[in-house]
N, C-alpha and C positions, 0 to 999 in steps of 0.2 A: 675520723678523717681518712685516717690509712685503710688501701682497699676501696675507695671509691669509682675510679678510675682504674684501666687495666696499665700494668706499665709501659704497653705502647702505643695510649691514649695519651698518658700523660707525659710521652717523649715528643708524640709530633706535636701535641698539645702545646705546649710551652720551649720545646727545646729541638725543632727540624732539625737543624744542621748534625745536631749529634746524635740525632734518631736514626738520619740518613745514615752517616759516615756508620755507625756501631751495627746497622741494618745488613749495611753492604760488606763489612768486615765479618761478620757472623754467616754469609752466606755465602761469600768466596773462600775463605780461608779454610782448608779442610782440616780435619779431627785430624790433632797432635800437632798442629802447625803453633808458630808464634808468634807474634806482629809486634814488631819496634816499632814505635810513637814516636814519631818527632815532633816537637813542637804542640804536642796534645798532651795535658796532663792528668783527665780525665778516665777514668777508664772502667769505670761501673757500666755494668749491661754486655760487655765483649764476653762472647762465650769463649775464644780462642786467650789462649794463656798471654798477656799484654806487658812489655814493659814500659812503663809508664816515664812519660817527660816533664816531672813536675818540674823542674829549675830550667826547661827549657834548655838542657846543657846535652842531652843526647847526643845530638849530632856535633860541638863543638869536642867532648871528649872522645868521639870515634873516629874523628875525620881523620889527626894524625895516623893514627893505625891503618886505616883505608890505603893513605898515601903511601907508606913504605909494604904495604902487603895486597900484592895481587889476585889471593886468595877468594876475595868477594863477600868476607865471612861464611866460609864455606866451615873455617873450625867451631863457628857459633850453632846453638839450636835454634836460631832467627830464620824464618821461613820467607818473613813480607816484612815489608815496611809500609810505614803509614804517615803520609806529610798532610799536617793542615797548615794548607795553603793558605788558607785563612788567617791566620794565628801570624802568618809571616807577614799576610798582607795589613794586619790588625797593626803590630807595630814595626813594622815601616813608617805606615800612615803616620804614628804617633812621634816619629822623633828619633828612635832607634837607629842606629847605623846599620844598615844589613851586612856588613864586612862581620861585628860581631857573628852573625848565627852561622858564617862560611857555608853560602849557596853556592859559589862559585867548588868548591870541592864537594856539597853535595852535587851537583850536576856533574861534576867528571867522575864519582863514584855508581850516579844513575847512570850514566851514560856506558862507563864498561862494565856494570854489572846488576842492573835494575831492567826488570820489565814493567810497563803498565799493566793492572789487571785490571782495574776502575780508576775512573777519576767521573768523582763527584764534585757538586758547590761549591768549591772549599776544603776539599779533602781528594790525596791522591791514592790507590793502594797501590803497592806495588808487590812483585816477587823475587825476589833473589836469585841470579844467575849463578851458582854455583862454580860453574866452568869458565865466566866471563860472556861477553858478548854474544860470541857463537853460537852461544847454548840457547835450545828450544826452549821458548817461555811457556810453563803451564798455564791452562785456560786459555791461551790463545793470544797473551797477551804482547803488546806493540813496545819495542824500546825506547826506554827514555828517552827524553829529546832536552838538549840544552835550555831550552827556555820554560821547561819547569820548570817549577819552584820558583818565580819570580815575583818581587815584594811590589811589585805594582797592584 
């Protein structure tokens, strides 16, 4: 069985959303970069080095830190970030309180230090502003805007 199918046969095959999002992640993010996962715990197939959100907890243990340091994770080797939008809109739908995952601090963290570089189905990438807001976003990308990431 194994080898039948190529493995990006058998991604759009069975698994688009995560073909796309790892597609788009592996062709924006350039060699040495590193892409924080929010909300995604997923991470086979990223060529770029990925840390992974299995307990869904990324963003609730970083967001303190966000708050009291205007830094941007500029002392981190985190290059992008990566929201599935999906995954937030997944459980909202189900019953979840969205106050848990703290969207309102990831939107004030995108907003002075996040660019958009893609936003896919379901999935956002973004880049790290190092300097904050001010700073030229690589590839070209548009900042954050408050009403990302929202669990509708």
């Amino acid at each position: 069985l194994a080898g039948l199918t190529s493995e990006a046969t058998y991604l759009q095959t069975g698994f688009f959303f995560y073909s796309q999002m790892t597609e788009a992640a592996n062709r924006l993010v350039p060699d040495g970069g590193k892409v924080l996962l929010l909300f995604e715990a997923r991470a086979y197939y990223f060529e770029p080095a990925v840390i992974q959100d299995n307990l869904l907890t990324n963003w609730a243990l970083l967001a303190p830190y966000t708050q009291r340091h205007d830094d941007c994770l500029a002392s981190s080797d985190i290059s992008h970030v990566l929201v599935s939008d999906a995954a937030v809109r997944y459980y909202a739908r189900r019953g979840m309180d969205p106050r848990l995952l703290r969207l309102e601090d990831l939107r004030s963290f995108a907003t002075r230090c996040l660019s958009v570089v893609h936003r896919g189905r379901g999935f956002t990438i973004l880049t790290l502003n190092p300097s904050g807001p001010t700073a030229e976003a690589p590839i070209g990308g548009a900042p954050a805007r408050l009403s990302d990431f929202a669990p509708n």
